[in-house]
C-alpha positions in Angstrom: 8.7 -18.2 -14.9 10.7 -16.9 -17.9 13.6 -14.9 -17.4 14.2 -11.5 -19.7 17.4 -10.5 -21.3 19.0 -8.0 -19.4 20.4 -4.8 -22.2 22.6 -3.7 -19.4 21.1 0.1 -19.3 20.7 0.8 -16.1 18.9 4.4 -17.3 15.0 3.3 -16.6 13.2 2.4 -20.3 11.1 5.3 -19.5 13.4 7.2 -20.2 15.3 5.5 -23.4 12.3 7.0 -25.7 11.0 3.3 -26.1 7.9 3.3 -28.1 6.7 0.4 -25.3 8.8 1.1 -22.6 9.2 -1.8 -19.9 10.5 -1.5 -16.4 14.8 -2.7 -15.6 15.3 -6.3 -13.7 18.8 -4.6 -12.8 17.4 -5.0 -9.4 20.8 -4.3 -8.1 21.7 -1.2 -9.7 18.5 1.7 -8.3 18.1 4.3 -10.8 19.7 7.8 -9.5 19.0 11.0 -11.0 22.2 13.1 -10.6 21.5 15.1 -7.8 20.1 12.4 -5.4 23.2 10.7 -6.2 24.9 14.0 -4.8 23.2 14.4 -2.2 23.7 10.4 -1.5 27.5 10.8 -1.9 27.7 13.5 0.5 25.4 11.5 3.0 28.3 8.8 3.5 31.0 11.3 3.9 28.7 13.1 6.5 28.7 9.9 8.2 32.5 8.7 8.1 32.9 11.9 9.7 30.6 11.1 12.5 27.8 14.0 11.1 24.4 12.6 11.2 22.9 9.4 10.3 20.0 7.7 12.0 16.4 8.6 13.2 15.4 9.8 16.8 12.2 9.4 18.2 12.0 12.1 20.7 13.6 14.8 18.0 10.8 13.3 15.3 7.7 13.4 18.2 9.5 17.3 18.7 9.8 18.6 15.1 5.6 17.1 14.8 5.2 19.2 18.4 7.0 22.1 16.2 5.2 21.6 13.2 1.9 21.8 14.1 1.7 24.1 17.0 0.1 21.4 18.9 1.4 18.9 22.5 -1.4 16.7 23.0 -1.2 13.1 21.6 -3.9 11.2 23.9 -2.9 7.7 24.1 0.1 7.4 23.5 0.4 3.7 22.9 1.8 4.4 19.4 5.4 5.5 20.8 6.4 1.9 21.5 5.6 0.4 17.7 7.4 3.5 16.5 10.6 3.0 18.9 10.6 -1.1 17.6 10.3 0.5 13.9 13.1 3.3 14.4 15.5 1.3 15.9 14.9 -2.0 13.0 15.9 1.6 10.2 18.7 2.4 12.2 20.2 -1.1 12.3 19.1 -2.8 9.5 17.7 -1.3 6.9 20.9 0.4 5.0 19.0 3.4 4.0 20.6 5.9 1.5 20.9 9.7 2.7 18.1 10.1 0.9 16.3 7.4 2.2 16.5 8.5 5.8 15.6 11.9 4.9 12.2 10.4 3.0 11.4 8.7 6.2 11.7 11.3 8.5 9.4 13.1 6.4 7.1 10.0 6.6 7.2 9.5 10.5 7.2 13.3 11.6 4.2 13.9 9.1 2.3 10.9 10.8 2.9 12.2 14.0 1.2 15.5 13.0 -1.6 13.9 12.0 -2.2 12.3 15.1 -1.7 15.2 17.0 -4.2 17.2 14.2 -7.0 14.6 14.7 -6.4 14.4 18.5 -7.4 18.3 18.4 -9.7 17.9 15.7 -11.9 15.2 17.4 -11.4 17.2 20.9 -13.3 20.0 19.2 -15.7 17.6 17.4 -16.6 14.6 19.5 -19.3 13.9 17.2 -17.1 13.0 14.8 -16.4 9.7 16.5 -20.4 8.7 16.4 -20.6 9.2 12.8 -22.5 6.0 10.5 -20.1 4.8 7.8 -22.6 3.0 5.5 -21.5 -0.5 4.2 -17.9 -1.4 3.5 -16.7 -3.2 1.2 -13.1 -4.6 2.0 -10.9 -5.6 -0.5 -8.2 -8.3 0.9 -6.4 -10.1 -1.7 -2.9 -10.7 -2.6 -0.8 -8.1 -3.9 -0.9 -8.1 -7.4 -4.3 -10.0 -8.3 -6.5 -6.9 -9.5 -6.9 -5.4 -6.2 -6.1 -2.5 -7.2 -8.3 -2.7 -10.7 -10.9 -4.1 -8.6 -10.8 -0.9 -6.2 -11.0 1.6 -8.5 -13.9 0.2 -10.4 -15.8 0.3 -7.1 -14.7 4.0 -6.1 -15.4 5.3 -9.6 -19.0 4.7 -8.4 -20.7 8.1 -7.2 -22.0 6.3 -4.2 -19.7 4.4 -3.0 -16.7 6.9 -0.7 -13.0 5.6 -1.1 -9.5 7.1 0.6 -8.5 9.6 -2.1 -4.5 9.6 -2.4 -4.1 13.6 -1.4 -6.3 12.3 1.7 -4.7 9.5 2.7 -1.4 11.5 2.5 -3.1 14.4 4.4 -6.3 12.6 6.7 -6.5 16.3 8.6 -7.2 19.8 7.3 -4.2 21.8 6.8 -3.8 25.2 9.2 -6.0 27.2 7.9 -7.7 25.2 5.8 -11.5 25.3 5.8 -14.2 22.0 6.0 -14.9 21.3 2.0 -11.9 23.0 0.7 -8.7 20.7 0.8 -7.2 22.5 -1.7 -3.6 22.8 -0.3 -3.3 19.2 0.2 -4.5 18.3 -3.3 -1.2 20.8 -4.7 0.8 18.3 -1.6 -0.3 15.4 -3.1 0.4 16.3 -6.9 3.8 17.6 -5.4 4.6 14.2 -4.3 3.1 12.4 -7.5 5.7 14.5 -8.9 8.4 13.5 -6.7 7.7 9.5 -7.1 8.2 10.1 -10.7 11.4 11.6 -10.3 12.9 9.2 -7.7 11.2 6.3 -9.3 10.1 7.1 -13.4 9.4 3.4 -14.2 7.1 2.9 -10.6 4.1 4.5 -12.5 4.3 1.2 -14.6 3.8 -1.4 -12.0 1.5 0.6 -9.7 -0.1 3.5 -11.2 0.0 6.7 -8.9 -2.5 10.1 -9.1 -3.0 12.6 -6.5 -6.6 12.2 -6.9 -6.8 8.1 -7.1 -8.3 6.0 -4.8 -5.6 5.0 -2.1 -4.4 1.8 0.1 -6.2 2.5 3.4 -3.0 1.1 4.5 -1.9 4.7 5.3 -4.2 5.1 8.0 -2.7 1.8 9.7 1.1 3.1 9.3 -0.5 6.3 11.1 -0.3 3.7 13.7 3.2 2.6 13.3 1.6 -1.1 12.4 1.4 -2.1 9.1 3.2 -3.7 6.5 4.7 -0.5 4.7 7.8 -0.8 6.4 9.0 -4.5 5.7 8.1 -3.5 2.3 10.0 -0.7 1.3 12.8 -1.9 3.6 14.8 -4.5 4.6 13.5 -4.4 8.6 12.8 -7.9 9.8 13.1 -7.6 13.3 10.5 -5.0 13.1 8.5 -7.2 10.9 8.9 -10.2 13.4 7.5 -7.8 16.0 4.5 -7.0 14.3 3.6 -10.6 13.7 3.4 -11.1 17.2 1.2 -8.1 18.3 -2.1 -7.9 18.9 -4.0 -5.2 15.9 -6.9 -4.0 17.8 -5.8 -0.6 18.6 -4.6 0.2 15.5 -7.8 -0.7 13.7 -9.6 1.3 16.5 -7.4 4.3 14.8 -8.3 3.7 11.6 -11.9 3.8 12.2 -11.9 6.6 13.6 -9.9 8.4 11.1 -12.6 7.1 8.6 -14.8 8.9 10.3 -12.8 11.8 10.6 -12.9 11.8 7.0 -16.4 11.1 6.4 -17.2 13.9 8.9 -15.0 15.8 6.4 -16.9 14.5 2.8 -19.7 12.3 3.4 -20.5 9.3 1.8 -23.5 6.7 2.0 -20.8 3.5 2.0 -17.0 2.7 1.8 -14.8 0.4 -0.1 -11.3 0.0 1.6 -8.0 -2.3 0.0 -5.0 -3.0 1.3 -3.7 -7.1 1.3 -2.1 -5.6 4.9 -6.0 -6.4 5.9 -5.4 -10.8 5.1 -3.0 -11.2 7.9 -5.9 -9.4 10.8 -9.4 -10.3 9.3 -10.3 -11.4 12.7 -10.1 -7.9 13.9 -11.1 -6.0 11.1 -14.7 -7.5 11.1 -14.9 -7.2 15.1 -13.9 -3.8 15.1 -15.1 -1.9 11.7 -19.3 -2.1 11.3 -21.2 -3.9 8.4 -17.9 -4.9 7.0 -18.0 -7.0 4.1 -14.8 -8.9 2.5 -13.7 -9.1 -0.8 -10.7 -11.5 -1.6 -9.2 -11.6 -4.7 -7.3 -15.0 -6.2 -4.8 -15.3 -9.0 -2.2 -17.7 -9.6 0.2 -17.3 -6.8 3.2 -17.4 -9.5 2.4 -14.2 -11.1 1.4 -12.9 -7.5 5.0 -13.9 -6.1 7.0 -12.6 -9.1 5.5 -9.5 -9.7 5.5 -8.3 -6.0 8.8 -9.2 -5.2 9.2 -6.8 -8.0 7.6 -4.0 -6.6 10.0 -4.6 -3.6 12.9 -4.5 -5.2 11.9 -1.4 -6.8 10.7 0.4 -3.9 13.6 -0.4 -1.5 15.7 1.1 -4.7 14.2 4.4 -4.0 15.1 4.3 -0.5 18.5 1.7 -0.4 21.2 1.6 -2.8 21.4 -2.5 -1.6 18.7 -4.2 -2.7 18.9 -8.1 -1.7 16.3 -9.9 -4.2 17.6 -13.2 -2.4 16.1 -11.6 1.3 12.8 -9.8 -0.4 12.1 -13.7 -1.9 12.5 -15.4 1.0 10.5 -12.7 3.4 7.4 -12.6 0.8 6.8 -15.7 0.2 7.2 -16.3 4.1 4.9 -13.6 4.3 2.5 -14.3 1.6 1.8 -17.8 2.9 0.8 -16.3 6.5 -1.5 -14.5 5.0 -3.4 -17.0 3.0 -3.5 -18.6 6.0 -4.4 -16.6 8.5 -7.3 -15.7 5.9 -8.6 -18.6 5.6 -8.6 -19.4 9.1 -11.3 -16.9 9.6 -13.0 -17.9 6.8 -13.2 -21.4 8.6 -14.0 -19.5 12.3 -17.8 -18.9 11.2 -17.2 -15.7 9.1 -17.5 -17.7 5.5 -20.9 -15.5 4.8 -18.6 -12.0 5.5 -16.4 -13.1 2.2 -16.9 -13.0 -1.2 -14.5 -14.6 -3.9 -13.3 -12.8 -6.9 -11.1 -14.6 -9.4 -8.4 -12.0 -10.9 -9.5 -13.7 -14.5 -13.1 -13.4 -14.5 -12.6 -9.7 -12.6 -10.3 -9.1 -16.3 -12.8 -10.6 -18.9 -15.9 -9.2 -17.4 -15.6 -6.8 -14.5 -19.6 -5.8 -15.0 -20.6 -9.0 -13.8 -18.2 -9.4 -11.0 -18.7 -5.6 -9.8 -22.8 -6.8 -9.6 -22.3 -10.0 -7.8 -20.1 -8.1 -5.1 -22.7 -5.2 -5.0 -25.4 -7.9 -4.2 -23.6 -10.1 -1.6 -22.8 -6.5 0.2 -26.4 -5.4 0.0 -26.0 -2.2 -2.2 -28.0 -1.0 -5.7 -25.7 -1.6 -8.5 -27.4 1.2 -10.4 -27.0 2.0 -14.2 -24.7 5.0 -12.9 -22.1 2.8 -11.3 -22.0 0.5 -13.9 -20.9 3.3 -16.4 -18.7 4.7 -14.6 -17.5 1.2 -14.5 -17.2 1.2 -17.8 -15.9 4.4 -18.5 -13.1 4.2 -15.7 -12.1 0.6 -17.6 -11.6 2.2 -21.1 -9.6 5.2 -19.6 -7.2 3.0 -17.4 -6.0 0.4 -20.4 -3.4 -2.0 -19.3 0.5 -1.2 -19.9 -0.1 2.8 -20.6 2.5 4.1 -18.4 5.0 1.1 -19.6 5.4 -2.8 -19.3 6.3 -4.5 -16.1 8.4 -7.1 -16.5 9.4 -9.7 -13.9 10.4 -13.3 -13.3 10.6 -15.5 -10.4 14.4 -16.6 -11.8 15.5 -12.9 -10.5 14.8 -13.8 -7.5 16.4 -17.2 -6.6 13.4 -18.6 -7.2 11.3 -21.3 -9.4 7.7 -22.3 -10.4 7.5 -25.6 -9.1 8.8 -24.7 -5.4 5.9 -21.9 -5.6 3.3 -24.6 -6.6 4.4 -26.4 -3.8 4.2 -23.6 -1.2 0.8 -22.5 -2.3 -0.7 -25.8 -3.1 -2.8 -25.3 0.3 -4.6 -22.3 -1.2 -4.5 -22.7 -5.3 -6.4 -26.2 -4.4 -9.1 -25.0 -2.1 -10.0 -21.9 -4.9 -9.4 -23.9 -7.8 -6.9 -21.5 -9.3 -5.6 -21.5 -12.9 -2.1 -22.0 -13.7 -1.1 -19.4 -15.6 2.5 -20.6 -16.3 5.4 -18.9 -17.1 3.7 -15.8 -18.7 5.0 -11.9 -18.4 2.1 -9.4 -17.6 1.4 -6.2 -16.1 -1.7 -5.5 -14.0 -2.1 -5.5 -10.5 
């Protein structure tokens, strides 16, 4: 890949007034507005002095207790992911002040959600036996149009995705009422809000709206068991862990928060994305119904560079050390596993589950593509889905919030070693070489 010339401003382009503006490769250096910085600075001396620092499970499971008013978890089987996650934070991951204080946040308001749906579902059993239509899975690699490719779907009227204010917030509010969410839509543009403070150049390498369609990997960290964590920090014992455990339970949970939500706003099918799904296909098709998987390919160059760039970005908001050297050598690690572990249930006698979408036709014509998934799924591709299609295409043009720039020379690496790690999977789908090109879409 190309490298960029650095201009040595660490202030984020979106905020230099450039007419194009195009996200910082100073990796190293996180943007800090001045009070984070503050409040960062006086962090440290808290902890020289012995004040603070860390996370506790049993105070996080109380404040949630607190918080909601509520005691009863059910299973509990969640508490022991969430002790291996906790303790990989405390020890490894260097967070900022601000960074601990952001996962706190996280992990308490995950715990009130369980504890929400737990009485939610106790009042509602018949929640649990609700019909969730077709889904449509998307499970490609990060950064090959999944993202694109799951908004064009969840534009359509019939089609139900995870909408970001409910994926932040899965259970009415107190005192919210069925239909009327209106307290966790202001929550969610508060915390749009929030990113673009922390982060202002994140909007232009992953788009973000209250009101979006979401990862459905937010329902899995409800779990404690996804791939959130080794992503916005450095946590590989944690990571390690989570390789070696068996998913089921956790996909249990997120079925039955999708029906929690459906109970909540019908809707006659589903399309889900997160790549988090590549690495536990097997489970996903045992355990969610007339399931249907959609796996996008692109050059795993481009896929490599510009994730590792996302990394680095995130882990800024949350770190103030940022190793590009240890995000490289965990993704590609990672990203191989789950190419593999794909393909292996492809192989297993599930080949007639998936359906192959290539990130370059998906760009040239997405009508076409969105009808052959539509058919292979068993669903109308009406005139109504294909215009809003169409319409959602022309609103979301490429590069509006800024250019994301990346190379695979930032971090350590090279295009002929990627070639060579991904020649297993770029031969089997034929996949273009794109070379040594910049670009900007998920």
């Amino acid at each position: 890949m190309g490298s960029l010339e650095h201009t040595g401003d660490s202030k984020p382009a979106a905020l230099r007034g450039e007419e194009v503006s195009r996200t910082s490769t100073d990796y190293h250096r996180p943007y800090r507005t001045l009070p984070v910085a503050v409040f960062n600075h006086a962090g440290r001396l808290a902890r020289r002095l012995g004040i603070g620092g860390g996370l506790r499970v049993d105070s996080m499971i109380a404040a949630a207790r607190r918080k909601t008013g509520l005691d009863d978890f059910g299973d509990d089987w969640f508490v022991e992911p969430l002790n291996v996650l906790v303790k990989s934070i405390n020890e490894e991951a260097r967070l900022s002040s601000m960074g601990y204080a952001l996962q706190k946040s996280r992990i308490v308001s995950a715990l009130s959600t369980r504890l929400c749906a737990q009485h939610l579902i106790g009042k509602h059993p018949e929640i649990l036996d609700l019909d969730l239509g077709r889904i449509i899975l998307i499970a490609g690699l990060q950064r090959t149009a999944t993202t694109t490719l799951h908004r064009l779907i969840a534009a359509d009227p019939c089609i139900r995705g995870l909408r970001a204010w409910e994926a932040l917030n899965p259970v009415p509010l107190r005192g919210e009422k069925q239909g009327d969410p209106r307290r966790r839509i202001r929550l969610a543009k508060l915390a749009e809000k929030t990113i673009g403070l922390l982060a202002p150049e994140f909007a232009a390498i992953h788009p973000i709206r209250f009101d979006a369609p979401e990862e459905d990997v937010f329902l899995l960290d409800l779990s404690f068991m996804s791939q959130s964590p080794e992503a916005m920090m450095h946590v590989p014992s944690y990571a390690a862990w989570l390789e070696r455990q068996d998913h089921t339970r956790a996909y249990r949970y997120l079925l039955a928060m999708l029906k929690l939500l459906q109970w909540q706003r019908p809707g006659r099918n589903w399309v889900l994305k997160t790549p988090n799904h590549m690495e536990h296909l097997d489970v996903a098709l045992r355990v969610l119904p007339k399931t249907w998987v959609i796996q996008t390919h692109r050059d795993p160059k481009q896929a490599v560079a510009s994730f590792c760039s996302m990394v680095a970005h995130g882990r800024g908001i949350l770190s103030d050390h940022v190793d590009t050297g240890d995000i490289a050598r965990h993704w590609v690690r990672k990203m191989q596993r789950m190419l593999e572990r794909s393909m292996k249930v492809r192989d297993s006698g599930n080949a007639d589950a998936f359906v192959d979408v290539s990130y370059y036709d998906l760009v040239s014509n997405p009508i076409d593509e969105l009808r052959a998934i539509y058919r292979h799924a068993g669903i109308e591709f009406t005139r109504r889905a294909a215009n809003s299609a169409v319409a959602l295409a022309a609103r979301d043009v490429k590069d509006r919030h800024g250019k994301h720039v990346y190379s695979l020379s930032s971090f350590g690496l090279n295009a002929e070693e990627i070639d060579r790690y991904f020649a297993f999977y770029a031969s089997v789908f034929r996949i273009p070489d794109e070379g040594a090109g910049i670009t900007g879409m998920s």
